[in-house]
N, C-alpha and C positions, 0 to 999 in steps of 0.2 A: 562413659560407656565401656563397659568392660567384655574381656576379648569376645566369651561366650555369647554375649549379644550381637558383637557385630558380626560374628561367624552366622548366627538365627536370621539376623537381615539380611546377611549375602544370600543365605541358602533361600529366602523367600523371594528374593527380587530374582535367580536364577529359576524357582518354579514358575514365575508369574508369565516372566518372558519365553520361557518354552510353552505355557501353556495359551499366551497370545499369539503367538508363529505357529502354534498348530490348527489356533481357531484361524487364521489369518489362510491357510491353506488348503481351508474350506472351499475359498475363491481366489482363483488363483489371479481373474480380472481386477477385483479390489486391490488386491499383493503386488501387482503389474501399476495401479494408480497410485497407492500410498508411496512405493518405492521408487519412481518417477517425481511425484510431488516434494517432496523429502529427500533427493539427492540432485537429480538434473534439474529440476526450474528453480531450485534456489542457488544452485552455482551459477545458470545462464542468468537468473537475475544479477547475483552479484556481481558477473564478469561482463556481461551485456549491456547497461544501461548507465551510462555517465553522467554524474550530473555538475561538469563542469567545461567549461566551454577552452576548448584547444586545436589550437590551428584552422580556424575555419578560415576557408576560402572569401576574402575579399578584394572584389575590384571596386577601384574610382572613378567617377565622373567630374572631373574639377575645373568647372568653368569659369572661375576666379584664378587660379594660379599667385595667387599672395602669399605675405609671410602667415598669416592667420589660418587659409585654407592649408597650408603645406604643415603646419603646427596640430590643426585639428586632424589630417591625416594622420601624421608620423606617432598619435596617441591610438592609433590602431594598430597594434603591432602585439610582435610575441608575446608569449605564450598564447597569449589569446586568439588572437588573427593571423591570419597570412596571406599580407597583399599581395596580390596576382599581379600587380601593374594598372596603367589608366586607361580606358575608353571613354571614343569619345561621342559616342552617338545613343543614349535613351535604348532604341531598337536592339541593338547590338547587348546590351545588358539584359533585356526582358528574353532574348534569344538564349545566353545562357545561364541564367535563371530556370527557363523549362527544360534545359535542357541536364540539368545538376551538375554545370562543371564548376560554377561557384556558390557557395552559399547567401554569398550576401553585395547589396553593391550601394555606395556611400555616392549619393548626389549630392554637390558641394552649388550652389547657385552664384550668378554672377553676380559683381559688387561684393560679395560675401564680408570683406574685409574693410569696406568704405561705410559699410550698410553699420556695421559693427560702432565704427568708431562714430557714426553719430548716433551713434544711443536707439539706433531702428533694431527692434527683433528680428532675426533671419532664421527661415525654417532650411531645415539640411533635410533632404530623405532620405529614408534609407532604406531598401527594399532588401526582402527580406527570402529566403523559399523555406517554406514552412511544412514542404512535404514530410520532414522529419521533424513531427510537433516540437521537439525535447531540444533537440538543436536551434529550433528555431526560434522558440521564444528564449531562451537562453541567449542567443548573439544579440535578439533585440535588449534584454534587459542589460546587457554589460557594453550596446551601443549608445542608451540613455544615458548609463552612470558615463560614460566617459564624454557624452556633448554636455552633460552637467556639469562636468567638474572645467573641461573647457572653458565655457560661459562661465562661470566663478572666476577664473583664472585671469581672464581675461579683462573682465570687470573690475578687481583689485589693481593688475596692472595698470588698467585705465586711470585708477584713481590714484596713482602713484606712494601706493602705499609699501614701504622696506617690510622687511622679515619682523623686523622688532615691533613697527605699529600693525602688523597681522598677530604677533604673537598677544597685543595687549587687547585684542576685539574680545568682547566673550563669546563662547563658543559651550557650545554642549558635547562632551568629551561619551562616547558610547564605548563602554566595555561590557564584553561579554564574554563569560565563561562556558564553556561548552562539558557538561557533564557526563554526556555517553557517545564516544566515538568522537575523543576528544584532537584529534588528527583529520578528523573529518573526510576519513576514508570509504568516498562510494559503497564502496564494495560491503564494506561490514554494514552499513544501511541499510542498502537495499534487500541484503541478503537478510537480515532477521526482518525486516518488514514483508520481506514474500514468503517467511519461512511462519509468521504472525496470520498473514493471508490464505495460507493453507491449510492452518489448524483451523482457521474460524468457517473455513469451506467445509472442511469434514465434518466439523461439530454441526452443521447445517443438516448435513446428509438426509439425518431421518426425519425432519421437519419438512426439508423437501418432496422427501417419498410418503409421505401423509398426506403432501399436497397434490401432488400426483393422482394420487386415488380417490382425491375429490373431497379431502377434508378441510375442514375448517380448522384452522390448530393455535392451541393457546397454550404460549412455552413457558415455563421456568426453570431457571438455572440453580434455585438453590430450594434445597428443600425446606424451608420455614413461607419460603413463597409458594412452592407448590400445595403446600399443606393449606397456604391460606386459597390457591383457588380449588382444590379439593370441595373449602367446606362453603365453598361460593358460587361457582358456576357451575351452570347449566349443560354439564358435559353428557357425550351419547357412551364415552368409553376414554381411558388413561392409555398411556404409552408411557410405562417406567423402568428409567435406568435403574438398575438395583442401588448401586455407588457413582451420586452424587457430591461432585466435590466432596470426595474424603468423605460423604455422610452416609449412611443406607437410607433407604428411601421410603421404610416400613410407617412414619409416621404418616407420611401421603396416603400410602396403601389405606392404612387403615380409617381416612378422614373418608376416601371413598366409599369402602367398604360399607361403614355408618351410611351412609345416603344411597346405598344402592348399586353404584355405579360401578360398572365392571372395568378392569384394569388388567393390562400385561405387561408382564416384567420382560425387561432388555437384558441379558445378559452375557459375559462372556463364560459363568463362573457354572459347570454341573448344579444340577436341582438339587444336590446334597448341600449345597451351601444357604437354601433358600430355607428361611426358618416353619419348624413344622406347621404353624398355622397360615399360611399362606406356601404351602407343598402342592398344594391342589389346585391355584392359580395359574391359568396359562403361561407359558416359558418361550420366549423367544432367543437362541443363542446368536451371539452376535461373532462373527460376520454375517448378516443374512442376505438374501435375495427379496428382492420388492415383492414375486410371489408367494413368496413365507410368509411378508409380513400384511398382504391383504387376505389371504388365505385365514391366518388366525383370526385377523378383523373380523373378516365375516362370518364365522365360529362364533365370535364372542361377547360380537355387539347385539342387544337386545333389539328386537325388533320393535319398529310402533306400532302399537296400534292402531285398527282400522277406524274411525269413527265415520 
């Protein structure tokens, strides 16, 4: 690409964007949601919402006091947990549980250790306060993996098996490679997934204010599908963007035209851009107002007739 061109591409993406900040300031309420959507909820997503589990408040209830229950404790520990100390009454735990001074509290049952070594299953509870969903099922999943790995643990022990006859078991070895957000840093997650969730909000926009007004609405995203329900359905009236993913939209236009059926262009772009045989076709500039865009409707749509 040589210089003169890329100078022709600055200067067009410099008109483009002065000519969308101007349509854009038509509404200055729109201007106020897009620039909200697109700076403040995608940094409070990204800075707001964690999706890994750190320092949550845990207390004990350990009514065995053994080397087993004292072992299944002490694997609740940093980074992840942070035990608060033991209680020793059920009541005392549910009290503050409602009350959010801890997040979570580890019921340890009698025998715990006796029950173990003779080959009995023993249930541990673990109560959980789930008022913060994301926290909550979070401690429980990382309270699973660690009475799982315990009970393993515990079980090889049992069977008096060294490092060397554990190394010779076969084992299914899981590696995985992480391709995008390879650090697996919250933040850059969350943030293009609410920044993903915003565009597909706005791309909704005018499917919504069609439903609003009581229509029935059948979408297409790419113009060789809209073209095919053009020469298919049973429509009262079109709603077309002029550019369709990078396409123009005149082949649609025209599948209508052939059948009848009346159609309005969406635009941000002057009627001068609209090609002369379809100059004459109703024009919507976009940003509009839900009254703009029922107003035209009702203008444009053919009435039924009476039988």
């Amino acid at each position: 690409m040589n210089r003169q061109a890329v100078l022709l591409w600055c200067d067009r993406v410099i008109a483009m964007t002065i000519k969308e900040l101007k349509q854009l300031l038509r509404d200055p309420v729109l201007l106020l949601i897009i620039g909200y959507f697109f700076t403040a909820d995608v940094y409070i997503a990204g800075s707001g919402i964690n999706l890994n589990l750190r320092h949550a408040s845990l207390m004990v209830i350990d009514r065995d006091h053994s080397a087993a229950s004292r072992e299944l404790i002490y694997r609740f520990r940093q980074p992840y947990f942070d035990l608060q100390g033991e209680i020793f009454a059920k009541n005392s735990a549910e009290d503050l549980l409602n009350k959010g001074q801890i997040l979570a509290v580890l019921d340890i049952p009698e025998n715990f250790q006796s029950l173990l070594m003779q080959g009995h299953p023993v249930a541990v509870q673990f109560q959980v306060d789930t008022s913060n969903t994301v926290l909550g099922t979070l401690a429980t999943s990382y309270a699973t993996e660690i009475t799982a790995g315990f009970g393993q643990d515990f079980v090889l022990k049992r069977l008096g098996l060294n490092t060397e006859q554990m190394t010779a078991l076969p084992i299914i070895e899981n590696r995985h490679r992480v391709l995008y957000n390879p650090n697996q840093v919250d933040g850059w997650f969350m943030s293009v997934s609410e920044l993903l969730t915003v565009t597909t909000m706005l791309s909704m926009m005018l499917e919504d204010a069609l439903s609003i007004l009581g229509c029935s609405v059948i979408k297409a995203s790419r113009v060789p599908e809209g073209t095919a329900l053009a020469n298919s359905s049973e429509a009262d009236i079109a709603v077309l963007d002029v550019n369709v993913a990078g396409q123009h939209v005149y082949p649609v236009a025209a599948a209508l035209r052939r059948r009848g059926i009346p159609f309005i262009f969406v635009t941000a772009y002057v009627r001068d851009g609209i090609p002369p045989d379809y100059a004459s076709e109703p024009l919507l500039h976009k940003p509009f107002r839900l009254a703009e865009l029922e107003g035209l409707l009702r203008r444009t749509v053919k009435p039924v007739p009476a039988r």
